[in-house]
N, C-alpha and C positions, 0 to 999 in steps of 0.2 A: 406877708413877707416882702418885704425892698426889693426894686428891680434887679439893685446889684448884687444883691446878696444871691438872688433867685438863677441869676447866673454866675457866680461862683459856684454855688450847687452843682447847676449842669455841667460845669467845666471840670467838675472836682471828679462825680462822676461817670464824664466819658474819658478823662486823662487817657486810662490806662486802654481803652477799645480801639480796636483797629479800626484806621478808616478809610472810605475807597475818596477819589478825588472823582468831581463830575463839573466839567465847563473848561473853559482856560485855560492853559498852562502859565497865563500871565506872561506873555514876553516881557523883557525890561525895555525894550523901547517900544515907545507909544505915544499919543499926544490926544490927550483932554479934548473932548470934543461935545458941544453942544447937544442936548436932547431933540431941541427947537419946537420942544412941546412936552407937555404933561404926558409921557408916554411909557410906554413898554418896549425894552429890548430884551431879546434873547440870543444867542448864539444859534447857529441852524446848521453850520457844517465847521466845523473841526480838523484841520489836515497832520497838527503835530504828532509822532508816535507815540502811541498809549495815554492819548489824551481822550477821555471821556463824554462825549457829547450829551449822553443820557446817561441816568441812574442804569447799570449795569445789576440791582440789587435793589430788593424791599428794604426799607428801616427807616432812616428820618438824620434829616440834615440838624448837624450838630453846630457847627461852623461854617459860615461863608464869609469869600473875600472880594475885595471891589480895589481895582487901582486905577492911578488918574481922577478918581472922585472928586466933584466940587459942587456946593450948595447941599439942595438935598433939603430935609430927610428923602431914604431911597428904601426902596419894600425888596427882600427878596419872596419870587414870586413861581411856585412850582405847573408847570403845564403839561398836560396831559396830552400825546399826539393823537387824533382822532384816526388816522390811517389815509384820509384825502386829503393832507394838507393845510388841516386845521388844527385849533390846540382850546384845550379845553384848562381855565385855571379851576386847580383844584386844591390851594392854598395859599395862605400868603403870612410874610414875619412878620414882626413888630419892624416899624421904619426904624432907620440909625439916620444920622447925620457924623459924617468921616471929620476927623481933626485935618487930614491932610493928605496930598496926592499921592502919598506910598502905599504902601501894600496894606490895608486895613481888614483888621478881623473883626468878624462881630458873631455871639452865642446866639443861636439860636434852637426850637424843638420844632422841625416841622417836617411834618409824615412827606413822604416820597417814594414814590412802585417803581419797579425798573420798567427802563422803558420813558422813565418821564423826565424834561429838560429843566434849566429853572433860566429865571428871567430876572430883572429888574424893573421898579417902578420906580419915573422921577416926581418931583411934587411939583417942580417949576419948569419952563421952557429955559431956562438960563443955568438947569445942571447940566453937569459934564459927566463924562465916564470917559475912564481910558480906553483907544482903540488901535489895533494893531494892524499893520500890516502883514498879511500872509496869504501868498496865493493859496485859491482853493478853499480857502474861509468864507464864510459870508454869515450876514446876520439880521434878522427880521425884526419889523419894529411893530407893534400896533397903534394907533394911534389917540389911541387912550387906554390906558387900564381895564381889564376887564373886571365886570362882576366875577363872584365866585359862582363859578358853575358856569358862566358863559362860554361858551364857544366861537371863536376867532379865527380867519386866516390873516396873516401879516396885511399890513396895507402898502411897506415900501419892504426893498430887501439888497444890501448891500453885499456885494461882492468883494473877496479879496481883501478884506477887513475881518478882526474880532475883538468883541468889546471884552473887558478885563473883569473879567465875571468868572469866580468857581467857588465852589461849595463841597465839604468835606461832609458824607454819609457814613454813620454806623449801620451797617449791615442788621437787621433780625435778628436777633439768638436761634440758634437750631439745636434740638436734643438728638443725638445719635446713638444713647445709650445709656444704660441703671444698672449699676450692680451694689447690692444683688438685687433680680428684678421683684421681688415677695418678701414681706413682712406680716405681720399678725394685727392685727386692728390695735391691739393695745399702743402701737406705735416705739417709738425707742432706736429703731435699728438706725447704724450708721450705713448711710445712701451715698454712692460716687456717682455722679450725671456727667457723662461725656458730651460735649458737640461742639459747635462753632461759636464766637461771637457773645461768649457768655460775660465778660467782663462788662461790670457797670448793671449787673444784675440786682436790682431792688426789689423783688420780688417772687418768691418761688412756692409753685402752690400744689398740693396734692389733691388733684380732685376742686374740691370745696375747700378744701383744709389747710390754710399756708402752712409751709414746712416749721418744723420745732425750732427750730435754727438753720441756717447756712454761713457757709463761707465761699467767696468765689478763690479759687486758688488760680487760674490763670484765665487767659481766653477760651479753651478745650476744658477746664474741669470744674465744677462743686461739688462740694461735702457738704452735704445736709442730713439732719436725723429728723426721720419719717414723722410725721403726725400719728396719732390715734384717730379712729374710721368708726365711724355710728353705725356700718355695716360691710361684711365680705365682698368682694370684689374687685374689678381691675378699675383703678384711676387711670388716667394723663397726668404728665408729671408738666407744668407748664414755667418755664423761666420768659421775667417780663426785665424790659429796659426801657430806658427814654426811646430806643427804634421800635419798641412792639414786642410783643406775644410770639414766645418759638410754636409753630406750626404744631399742632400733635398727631399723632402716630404711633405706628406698632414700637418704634423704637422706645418712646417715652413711658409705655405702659409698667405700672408697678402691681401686682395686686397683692392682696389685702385678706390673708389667710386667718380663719377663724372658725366660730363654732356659733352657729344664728339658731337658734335653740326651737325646735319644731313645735307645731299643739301637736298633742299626744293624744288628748280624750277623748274616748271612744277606739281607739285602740286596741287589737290584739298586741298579744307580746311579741311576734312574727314582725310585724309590721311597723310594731314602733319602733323596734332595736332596728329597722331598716333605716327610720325617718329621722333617727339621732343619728346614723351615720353620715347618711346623707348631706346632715345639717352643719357637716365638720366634727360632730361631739362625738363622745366617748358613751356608751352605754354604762350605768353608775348602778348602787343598788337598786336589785326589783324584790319588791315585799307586796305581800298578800291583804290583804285587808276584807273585811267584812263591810260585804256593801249590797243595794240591791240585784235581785236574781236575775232582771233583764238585762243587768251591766256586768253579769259573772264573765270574768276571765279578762277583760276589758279597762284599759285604762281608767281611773277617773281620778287620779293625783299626779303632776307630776311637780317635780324640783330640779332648776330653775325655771319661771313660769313660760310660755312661749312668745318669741320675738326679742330674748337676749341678745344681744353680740357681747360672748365671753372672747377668751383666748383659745387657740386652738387645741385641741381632745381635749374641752373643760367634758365633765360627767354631769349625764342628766339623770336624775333618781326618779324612778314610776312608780306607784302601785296600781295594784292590779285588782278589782272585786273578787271576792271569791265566795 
């Protein structure tokens, strides 16, 4: 697939998801300012209201923006804070290079845990990034790119400044709810899935078994009809998106009512009409047959053979030696 096509995809698909902002508020005045090396900046203290320092939220950076940008290409680059002061990268996008010093967006897919800051990387000492003035700001540099996985504290840190860096997160998808929460393995039933975050939903799985179909109808809902189940039990119901896999839990549980067909042989009739109930089934006709004397009274046929999954009170037919 084409780069740009491969981002129209993403863009096509997160349209409609809500998204939180992390970095920036982007002042409109600012003035371009030297990297003065192949480095790393990141924002480190934030003073605007309801401006985001860190990802607030699990999911993955859909869009980020860069103003005052010059030269380049420029990485956005996700950090992990280690808790003493240091920052651990634990991702990085494809580089862009900006048309020009206005507000530039670029698509991006790249995972982010709350909790965690992002940064930029320049390629030459001669780019620029916008910086702002605002008391109570400041913004840490490294002095080279880290590896991934490497662990860094800043090497200089500016005060009173912030550089024009934010980034737009889709949140996780979260399931809060099924109704109704049971169906019968043959599958069919029409399924509503409540929870957060579900727009931009490409995938929805029962268990092992993607769903028969879905539709996302907002951010809070999908209709989907249930799969068919190779056996009884309770699945996770999981909705995935370009942010990740919704967590599973009691809320997401569907299960999966049916009739898993018992051995019977060697059986009394006591016992077996227990062990087809048991099994979900129905007790079906019991006929007598002529069979040997050690096996009198005692199952040695039964119909359907054991380890079926029919539908719920399917009938299981015995016979019995006599």
């Amino acid at each position: 697939m084409a780069l740009a096509t491969a981002w129209a995809l993403i863009a096509a698909v997160t349209a409609g998801a809500t998204t939180v902002t992390v970095g920036s508020v982007l002042p409109p005045a600012f003035k371009s300012t030297p990297f003065e090396g192949v480095r790393t900046q990141f924002n480190t203290t934030l003073p605007e209201t309801g401006a985001n320092l860190a990802s607030p939220v699990n999911g993955a950076i859909v869009r980020w923006k860069m103003q005052g940008a010059v030269g380049g290409p420029f990485t956005l680059r996700v950090l992990h804070p280690n808790g003493t002061g240091a920052f651990t990268a634990v991702g990085a996008s494809q580089s862009v290079k900006p048309n020009g010093t206005g507000i530039e967006t670029f698509q991006t897919q790249l995972p982010i845990r709350s909790g965690d800051l992002i940064a930029v990387d320049s390629s030459n000492p001669t780019d620029e990034i916008g910086v702002a003035d605002a008391a109570g700001a400041a913004y840490g540099i490294f002095s080279a790119p880290p590896f991934e996985g490497a662990t860094l504290a800043p090497s200089q840190s500016k005060a009173g400044q912030e550089i024009e860096l934010a980034a737009e997160v889709q949140p996780a998808p979260a399931i809060s709810g099924v109704t109704p929460g049971e169906g019968t393995v043959l599958g069919g039933e029409k399924v509503t899935i409540t929870g957060t975050n579900l727009n931009g939903t490409n995938t929805l799985m029962f268990g092992e078994v993607p769903a028969s179909s879905f539709t996302v109808v907002n951010e809070e809902k999908i209709t989907a009809v249930a799969p068919a189940q190779p056996k009884v039990g309770t699945v996770d119901i999981v909705a995935t998106t370009l942010a990740g896999e919704s967590p599973t839990g009691s809320a997401d549980h569907y299960l999966y009512r049916g009739c898993t067909v018992p051995s019977l042989l060697g059986k009394k009739l006591g016992p077996a009409k227990t062990a087809i109930r048991n099994g979900g089934c129905k007790v079906g006709k019991v006929t007598k047959v002529k069979g040997p004397k050690k096996k009198q009274g005692k199952t040695i046929h039964q119909n359907p053979q054991p380890g079926r999954v029919l539908a719920p009170g399917a009938t299981v037919a015995i016979k019995l030696a006599k």
